[in-house]
C-alpha positions in Angstrom: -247.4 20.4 36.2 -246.0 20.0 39.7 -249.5 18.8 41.0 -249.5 16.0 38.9 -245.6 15.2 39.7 -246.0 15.3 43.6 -249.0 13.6 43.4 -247.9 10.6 41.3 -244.5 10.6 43.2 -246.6 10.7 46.6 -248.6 8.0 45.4 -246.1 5.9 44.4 -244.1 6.3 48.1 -247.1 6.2 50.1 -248.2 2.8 48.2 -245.1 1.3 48.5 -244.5 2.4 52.1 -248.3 1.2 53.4 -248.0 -1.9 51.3 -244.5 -2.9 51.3 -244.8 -6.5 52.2 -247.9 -7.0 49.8 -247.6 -7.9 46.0 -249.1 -5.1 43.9 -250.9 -6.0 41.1 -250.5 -3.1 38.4 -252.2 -4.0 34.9 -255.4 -2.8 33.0 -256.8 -5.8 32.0 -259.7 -5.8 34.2 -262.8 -3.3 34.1 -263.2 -1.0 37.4 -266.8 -1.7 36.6 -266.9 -5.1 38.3 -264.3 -4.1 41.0 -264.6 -6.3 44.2 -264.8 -3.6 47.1 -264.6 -6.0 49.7 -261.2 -7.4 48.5 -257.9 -6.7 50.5 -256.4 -5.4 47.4 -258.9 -3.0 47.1 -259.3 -1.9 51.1 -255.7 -1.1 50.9 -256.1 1.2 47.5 -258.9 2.8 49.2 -256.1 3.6 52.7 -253.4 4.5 50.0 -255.8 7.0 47.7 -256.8 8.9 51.5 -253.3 9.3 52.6 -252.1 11.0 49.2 -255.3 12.9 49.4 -254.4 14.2 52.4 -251.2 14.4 51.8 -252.0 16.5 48.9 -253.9 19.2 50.7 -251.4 19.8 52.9 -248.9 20.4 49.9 -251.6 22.8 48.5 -252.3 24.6 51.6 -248.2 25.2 52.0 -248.0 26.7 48.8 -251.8 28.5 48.7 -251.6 29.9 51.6 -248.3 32.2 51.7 -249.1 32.6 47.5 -252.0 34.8 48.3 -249.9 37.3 50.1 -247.2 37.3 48.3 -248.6 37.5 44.6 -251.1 40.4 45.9 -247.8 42.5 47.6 -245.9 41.6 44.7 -248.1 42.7 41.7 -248.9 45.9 43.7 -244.7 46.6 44.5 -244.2 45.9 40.9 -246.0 49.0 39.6 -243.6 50.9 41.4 -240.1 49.1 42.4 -240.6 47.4 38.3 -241.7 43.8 37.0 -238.1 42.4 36.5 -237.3 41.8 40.6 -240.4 39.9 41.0 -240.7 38.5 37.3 -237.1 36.7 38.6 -238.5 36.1 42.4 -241.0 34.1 41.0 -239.0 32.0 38.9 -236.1 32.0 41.3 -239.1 29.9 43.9 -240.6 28.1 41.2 -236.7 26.7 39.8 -235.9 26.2 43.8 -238.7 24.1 44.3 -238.2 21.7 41.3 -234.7 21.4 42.0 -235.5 20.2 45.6 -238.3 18.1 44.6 -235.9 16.6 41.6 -233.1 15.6 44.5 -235.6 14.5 46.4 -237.1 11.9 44.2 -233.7 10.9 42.8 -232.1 10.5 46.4 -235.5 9.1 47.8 -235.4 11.8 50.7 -238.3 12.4 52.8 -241.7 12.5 50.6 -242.7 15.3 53.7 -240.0 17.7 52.2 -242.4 18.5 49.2 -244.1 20.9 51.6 -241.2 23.4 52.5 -240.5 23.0 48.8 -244.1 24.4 48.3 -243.9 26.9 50.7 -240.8 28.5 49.7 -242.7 28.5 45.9 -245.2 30.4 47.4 -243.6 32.9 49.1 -241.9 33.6 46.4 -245.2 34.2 44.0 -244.8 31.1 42.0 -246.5 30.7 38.3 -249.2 33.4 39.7 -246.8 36.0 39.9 -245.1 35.3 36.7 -248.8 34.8 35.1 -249.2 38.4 37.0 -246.6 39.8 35.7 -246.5 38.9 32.7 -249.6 40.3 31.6 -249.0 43.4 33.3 -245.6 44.0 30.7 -248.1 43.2 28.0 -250.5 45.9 29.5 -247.5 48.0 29.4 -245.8 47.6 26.0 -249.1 48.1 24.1 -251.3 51.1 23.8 -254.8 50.3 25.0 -257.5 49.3 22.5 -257.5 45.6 20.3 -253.8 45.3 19.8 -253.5 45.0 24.3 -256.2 42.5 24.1 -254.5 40.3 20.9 -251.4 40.3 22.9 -253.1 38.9 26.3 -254.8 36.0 24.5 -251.9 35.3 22.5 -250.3 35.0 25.9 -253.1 33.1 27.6 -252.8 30.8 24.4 -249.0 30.1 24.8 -249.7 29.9 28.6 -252.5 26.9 27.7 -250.0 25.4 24.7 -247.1 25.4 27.1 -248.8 23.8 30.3 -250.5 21.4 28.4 -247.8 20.0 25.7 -245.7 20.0 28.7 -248.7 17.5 31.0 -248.3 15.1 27.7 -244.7 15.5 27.3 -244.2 14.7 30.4 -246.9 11.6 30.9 -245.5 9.6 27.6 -241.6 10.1 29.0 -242.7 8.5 32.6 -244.8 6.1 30.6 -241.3 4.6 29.1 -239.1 4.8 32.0 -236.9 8.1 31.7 -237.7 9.5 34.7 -234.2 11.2 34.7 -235.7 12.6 31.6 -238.5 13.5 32.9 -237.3 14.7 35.9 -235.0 17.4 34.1 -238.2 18.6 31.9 -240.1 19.2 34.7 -237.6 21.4 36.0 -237.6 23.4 32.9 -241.0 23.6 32.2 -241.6 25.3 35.3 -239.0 28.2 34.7 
């Protein structure tokens, strides 16, 4: 969910920012299939789409990176400090990061923020530590056999449900304008 919020958000600065003294022309009337790639308007789509991109790894690689250390030393202290601590770690970095990236969008900070936002979301474990996690409390409440593997893809299912009712949720709110709305349900479908 947060890719497709900092991506859409990026694009949206980055276009206006590159192309601020240029009229924008945003409709879907024409086809894509006839798309003149010698135009202006479609050189400067072309600048735009590279910037996010690039834009977008870096995001990726600030929150990648520090996530594969963390989620591997978390899940292994887990077994023996417990899953709570880092159950709430996780969370704790995920809620910090959509908090920041919430003010940042509504007081139209720095778009370059987004990557210590990432950062501190992976060093805190982020959704892979609380994916981590929780199937390991589901290892442990159930006795091995069919009953432990019922309860992991009833949690892979509500996992699946929740990230994808939450993509369309979130789409047909932006798609009307609430993006106060849709701020705040971004920050709670990430906790």
């Amino acid at each position: 969910m947060v890719i497709h919020t900092t991506n859409g958000y990026g694009y949206s600065t980055f276009q206006n920012r590159l192309l601020s003294n240029r009229y924008i022309k945003n409709t879907s009337e024409g086809s894509f299939c006839d798309t003149n790639t010698s135009s202006q308007a479609y050189q400067d789509e072309q600048t735009v789409q590279e910037v996010v991109s690039r834009w977008g790894v870096y995001i990726s690689l600030a929150e990648g990176l520090p996530l594969l250390f963390s989620s591997l030393l978390f899940s292994f202290l887990s077994d023996s400090i417990g899953r709570k601590p880092f159950l709430f770690l996780g969370a704790i970095g995920v809620l910090t990061r959509q908090f920041l990236m919430i003010l940042t969008m509504v007081f139209e900070w720095n778009i370059y923020l987004f990557a210590p936002f990432a950062l501190i979301d992976g060093i805190c474990g982020g959704w892979v530590i609380e994916i981590a996690i929780s199937m390991a409390i589901f290892a442990d409440i159930s006795s091995a056999g069919k009953s432990r593997y019922f309860l992991i893809a009833v949690l892979s299912f509500v996992f699946g449900i929740g990230f994808s009712l939450g993509t369309f949720v979130s789409g047909y709110i932006v798609g009307y304008e609430f993006q106060w709305l849709c701020r705040v349900a971004v920050l709670c479908s990430q906790s």
